[in-house]
C-alpha positions as CSV (number, residue, x, y, z in Angstrom):
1,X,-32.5,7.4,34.7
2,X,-32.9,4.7,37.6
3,X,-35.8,2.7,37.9
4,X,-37.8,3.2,40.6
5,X,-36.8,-0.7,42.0
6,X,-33.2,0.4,42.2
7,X,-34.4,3.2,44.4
8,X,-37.0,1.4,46.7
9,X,-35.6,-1.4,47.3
10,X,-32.5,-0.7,49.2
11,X,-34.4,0.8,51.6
12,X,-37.6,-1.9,51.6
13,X,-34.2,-4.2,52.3
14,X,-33.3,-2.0,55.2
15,X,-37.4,-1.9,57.0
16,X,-36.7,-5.4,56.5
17,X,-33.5,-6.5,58.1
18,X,-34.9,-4.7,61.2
19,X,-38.2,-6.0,61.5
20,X,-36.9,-9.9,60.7
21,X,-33.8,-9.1,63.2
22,X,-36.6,-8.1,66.0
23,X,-38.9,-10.8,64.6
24,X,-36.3,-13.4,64.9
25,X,-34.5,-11.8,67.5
26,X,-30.9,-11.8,65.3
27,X,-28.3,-9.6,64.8
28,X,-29.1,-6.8,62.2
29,X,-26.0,-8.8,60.4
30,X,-27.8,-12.6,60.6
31,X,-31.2,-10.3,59.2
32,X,-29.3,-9.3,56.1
33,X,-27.5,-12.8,55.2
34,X,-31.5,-14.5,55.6
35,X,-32.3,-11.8,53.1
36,X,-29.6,-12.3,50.3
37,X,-29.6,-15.8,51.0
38,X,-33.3,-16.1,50.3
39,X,-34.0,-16.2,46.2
40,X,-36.6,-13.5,47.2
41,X,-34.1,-11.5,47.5
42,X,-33.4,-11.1,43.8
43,X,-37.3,-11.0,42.8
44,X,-37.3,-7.5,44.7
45,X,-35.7,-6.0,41.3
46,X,-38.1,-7.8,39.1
47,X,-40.2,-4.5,37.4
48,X,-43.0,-6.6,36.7
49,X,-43.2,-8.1,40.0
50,X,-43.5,-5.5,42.0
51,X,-42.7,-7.2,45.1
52,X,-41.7,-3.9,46.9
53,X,-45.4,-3.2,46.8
54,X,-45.8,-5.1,50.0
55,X,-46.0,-3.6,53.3
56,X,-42.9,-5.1,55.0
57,X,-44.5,-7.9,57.3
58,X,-46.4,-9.2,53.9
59,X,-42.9,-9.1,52.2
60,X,-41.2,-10.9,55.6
61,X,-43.8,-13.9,54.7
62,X,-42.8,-14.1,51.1
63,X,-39.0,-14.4,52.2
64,X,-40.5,-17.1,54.7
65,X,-42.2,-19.5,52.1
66,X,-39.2,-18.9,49.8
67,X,-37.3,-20.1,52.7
68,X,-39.2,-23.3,53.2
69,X,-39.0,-23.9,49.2
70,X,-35.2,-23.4,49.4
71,X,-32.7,-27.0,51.0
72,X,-30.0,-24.6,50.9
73,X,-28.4,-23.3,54.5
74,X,-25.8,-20.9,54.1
75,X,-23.7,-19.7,56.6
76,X,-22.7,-16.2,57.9
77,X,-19.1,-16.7,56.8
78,X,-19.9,-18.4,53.1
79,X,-22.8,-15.6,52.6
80,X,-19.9,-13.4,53.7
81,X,-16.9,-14.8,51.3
82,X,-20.1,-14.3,48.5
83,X,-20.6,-11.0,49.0
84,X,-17.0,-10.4,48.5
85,X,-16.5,-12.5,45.9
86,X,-19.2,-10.0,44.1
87,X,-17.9,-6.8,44.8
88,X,-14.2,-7.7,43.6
89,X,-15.7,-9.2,40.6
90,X,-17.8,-6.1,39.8
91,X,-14.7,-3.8,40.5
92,X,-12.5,-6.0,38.3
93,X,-14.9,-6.0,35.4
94,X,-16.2,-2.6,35.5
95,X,-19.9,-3.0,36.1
96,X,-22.2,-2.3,39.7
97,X,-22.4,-4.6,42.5
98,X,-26.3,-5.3,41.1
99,X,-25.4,-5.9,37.1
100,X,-22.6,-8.7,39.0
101,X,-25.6,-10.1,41.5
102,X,-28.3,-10.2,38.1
103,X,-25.2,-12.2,36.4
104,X,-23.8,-14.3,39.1
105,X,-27.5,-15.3,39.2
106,X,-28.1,-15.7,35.5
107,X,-25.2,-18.2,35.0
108,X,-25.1,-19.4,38.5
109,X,-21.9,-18.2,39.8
110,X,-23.4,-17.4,43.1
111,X,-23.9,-22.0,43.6
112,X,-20.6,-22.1,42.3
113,X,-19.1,-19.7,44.9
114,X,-21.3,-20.8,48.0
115,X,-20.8,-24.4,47.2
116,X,-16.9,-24.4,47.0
117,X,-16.6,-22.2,49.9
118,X,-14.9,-24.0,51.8
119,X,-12.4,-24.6,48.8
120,X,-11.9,-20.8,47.2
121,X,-11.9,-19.0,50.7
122,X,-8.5,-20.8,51.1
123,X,-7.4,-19.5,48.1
124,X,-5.6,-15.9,46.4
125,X,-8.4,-13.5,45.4
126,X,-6.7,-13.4,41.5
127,X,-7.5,-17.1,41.8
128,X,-10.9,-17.3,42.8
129,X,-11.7,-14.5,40.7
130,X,-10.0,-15.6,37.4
131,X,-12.1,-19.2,38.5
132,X,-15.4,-16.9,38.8
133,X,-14.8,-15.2,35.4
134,X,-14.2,-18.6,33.6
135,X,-17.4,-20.4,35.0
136,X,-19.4,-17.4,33.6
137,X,-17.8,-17.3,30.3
138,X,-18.2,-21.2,30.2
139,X,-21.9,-20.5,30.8
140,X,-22.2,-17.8,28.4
């Protein structure tokens, strides 16, 4: 049975990316790379939390003082490269896109990928993703 998180909170994600990509007038596209960029973005699954509580513009100014908090500035293409990065990994190791974004966090795969973008975009996909699988099991 799914929690009720993993059913809310695509679609709090969605109310979202349109009222920040009208509030900041950006692409629905920029709106969703500010989300996942934001470490607010993975506090949305916390049960306890129970950030998707909040009316949307409440939750847009949580993702703002994250923001401030955060020195990291990501663009569209690394955020991009990240997001595939997490999908071929969850394919290749059998588990869902969220269980490879909970783990890239845990062991901090996703500062390893966004901080040698502009190294691993260069290189073969069985390459990165061999590199991705080692840092974690280094980490574990």
């Amino acid at each position: 049975m799914a929690k009720i998180e993993q059913n809310i909170v695509p679609i709090k994600i969605a109310h979202l990316a349109v009222f920040i990509s009208k509030r900041k007038r950006i692409s629905l596209q920029e709106a969703l790379t500010y989300i996942y960029i934001n470490p607010m973005a993975a506090e949305l699954y916390n049960e306890k939390a129970k950030w998707w509580y909040l009316d949307t513009e409440s939750l847009y100014e949580e993702f703002e003082k994250k923001r401030k908090e955060s020195d990291r500035v990501v663009g569209f293409a690394a955020f991009e490269f990240y997001v595939f990065c997490l999908e071929r990994y969850a394919e290749k190791v059998g588990m869902t896109s969220l269980q490879a974004m909970a783990l890239f966090e845990r062991y901090h795969a996703d500062d390893f990928v966004l901080d040698n973008y502009d190294f691993l975009h260069t290189q073969d996909l069985d390459f990165v993703l061999q590199d991705i699988v080692h840092f974690i099991e280094k980490r574990r």
